[in-house]
C-alpha positions in Angstrom: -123.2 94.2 -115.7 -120.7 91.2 -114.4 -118.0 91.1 -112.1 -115.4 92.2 -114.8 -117.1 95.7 -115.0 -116.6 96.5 -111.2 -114.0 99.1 -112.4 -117.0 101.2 -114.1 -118.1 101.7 -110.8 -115.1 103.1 -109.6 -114.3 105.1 -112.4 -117.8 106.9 -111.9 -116.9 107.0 -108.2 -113.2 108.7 -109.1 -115.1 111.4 -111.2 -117.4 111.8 -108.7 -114.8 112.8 -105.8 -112.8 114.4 -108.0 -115.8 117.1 -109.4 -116.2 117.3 -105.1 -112.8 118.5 -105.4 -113.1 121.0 -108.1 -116.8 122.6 -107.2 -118.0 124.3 -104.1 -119.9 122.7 -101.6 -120.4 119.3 -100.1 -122.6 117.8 -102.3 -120.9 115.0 -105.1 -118.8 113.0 -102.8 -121.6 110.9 -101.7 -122.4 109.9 -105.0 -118.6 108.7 -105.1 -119.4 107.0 -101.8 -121.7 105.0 -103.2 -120.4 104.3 -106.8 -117.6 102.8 -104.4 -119.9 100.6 -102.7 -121.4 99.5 -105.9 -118.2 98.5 -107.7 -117.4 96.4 -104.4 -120.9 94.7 -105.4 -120.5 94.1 -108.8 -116.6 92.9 -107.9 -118.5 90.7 -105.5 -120.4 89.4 -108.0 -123.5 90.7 -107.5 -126.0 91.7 -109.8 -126.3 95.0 -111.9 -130.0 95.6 -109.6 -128.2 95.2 -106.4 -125.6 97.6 -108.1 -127.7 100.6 -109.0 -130.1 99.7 -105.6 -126.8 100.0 -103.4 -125.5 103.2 -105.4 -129.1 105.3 -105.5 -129.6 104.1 -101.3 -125.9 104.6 -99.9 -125.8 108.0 -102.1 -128.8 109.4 -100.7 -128.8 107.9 -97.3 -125.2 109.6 -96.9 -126.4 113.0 -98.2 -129.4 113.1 -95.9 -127.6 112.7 -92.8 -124.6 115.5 -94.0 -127.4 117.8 -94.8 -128.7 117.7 -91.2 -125.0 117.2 -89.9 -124.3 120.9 -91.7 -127.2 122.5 -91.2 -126.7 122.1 -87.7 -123.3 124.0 -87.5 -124.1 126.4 -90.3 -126.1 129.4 -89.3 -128.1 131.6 -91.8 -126.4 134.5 -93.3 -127.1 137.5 -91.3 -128.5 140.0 -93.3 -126.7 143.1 -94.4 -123.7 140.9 -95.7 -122.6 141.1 -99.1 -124.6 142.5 -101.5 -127.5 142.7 -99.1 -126.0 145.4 -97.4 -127.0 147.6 -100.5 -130.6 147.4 -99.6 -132.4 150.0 -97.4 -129.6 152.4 -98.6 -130.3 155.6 -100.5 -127.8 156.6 -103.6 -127.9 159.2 -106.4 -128.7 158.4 -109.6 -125.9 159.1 -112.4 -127.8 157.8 -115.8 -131.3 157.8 -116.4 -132.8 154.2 -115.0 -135.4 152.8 -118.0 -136.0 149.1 -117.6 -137.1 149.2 -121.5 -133.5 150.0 -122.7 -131.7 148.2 -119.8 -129.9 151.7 -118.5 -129.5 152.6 -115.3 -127.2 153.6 -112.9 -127.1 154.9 -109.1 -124.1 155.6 -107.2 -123.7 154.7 -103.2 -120.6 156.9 -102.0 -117.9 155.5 -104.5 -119.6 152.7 -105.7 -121.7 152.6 -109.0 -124.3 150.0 -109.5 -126.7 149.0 -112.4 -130.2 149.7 -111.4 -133.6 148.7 -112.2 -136.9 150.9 -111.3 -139.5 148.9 -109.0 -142.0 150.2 -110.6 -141.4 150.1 -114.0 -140.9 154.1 -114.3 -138.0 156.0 -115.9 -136.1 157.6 -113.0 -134.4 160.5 -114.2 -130.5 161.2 -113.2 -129.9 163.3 -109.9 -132.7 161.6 -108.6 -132.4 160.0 -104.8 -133.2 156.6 -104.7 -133.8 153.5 -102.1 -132.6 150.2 -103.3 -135.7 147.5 -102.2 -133.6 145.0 -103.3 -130.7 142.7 -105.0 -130.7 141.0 -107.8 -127.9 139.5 -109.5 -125.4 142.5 -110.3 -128.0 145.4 -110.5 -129.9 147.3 -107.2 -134.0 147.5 -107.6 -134.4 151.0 -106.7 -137.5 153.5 -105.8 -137.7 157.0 -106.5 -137.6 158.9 -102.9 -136.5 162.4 -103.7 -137.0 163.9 -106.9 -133.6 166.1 -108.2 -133.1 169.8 -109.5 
């Protein structure tokens, strides 16, 4: 790669920082960073190993030291927030949970959820379950109390 290409560089850099922009987290604009630094090289003259060794170095020295810079001031989730808060709760089942067919579900108050059985058992509806966990968009639920 010559010194006429420097603007492939910054073309990668431009998408880069722009996909920072568009996703969540802080994670792509040190990658734009140093497709910057590497255009600068190649516009310097500089050759294409000097290039990608600049790029691959500045990109991950910059991400190493905003990872600890973040994970400083960012504290773990608490649990109980979100969908977490789901679990240890007990809910009601309104259709019959069976992990073979994918069916399942158990109400909380207003709230219906899909639900899996932890063991692997059919729970049958009116049954009072515990959810033992989340995951994705259905509860993992225990039998605790048989229904009428």
């Amino acid at each position: 790669m010559s010194a006429e290409f420097w603007w492939i560089w910054m073309i990668i850099g431009a998408f880069f920082v722009i996909a920072e922009i568009l996703t969540a987290g802080f994670f792509l604009l040190w990658f734009g960073v140093g497709a910057g630094v590497a255009g600068l090289l190649a516009l310097a003259g500089l050759g294409l190993g000097w290039q990608l060794t600049a790029f691959i170095v500045i990109s991950f020295v910059l991400f190493a030291v905003s990872r600890r810079f973040a994970d400083r001031f960012t504290k773990p989730q608490p649990p109980g927030i979100g969908a977490d808060r789901f679990v240890g709760r007990t809910g009601v089942v309104v259709e019959e949970i069976d992990n073979q067919q994918n069916t399942g579900k158990v109400r909380f108050a207003q709230e219906e959820w899909r639900a899996h059985s932890s063991t692997g058992d059919n729970i049958t509806t009116g049954d009072t379950v515990e959810v033992t966990r989340v995951e994705g968009t259905h509860v993992v639920v225990r039998t605790i109390q048989k229904g009428d």
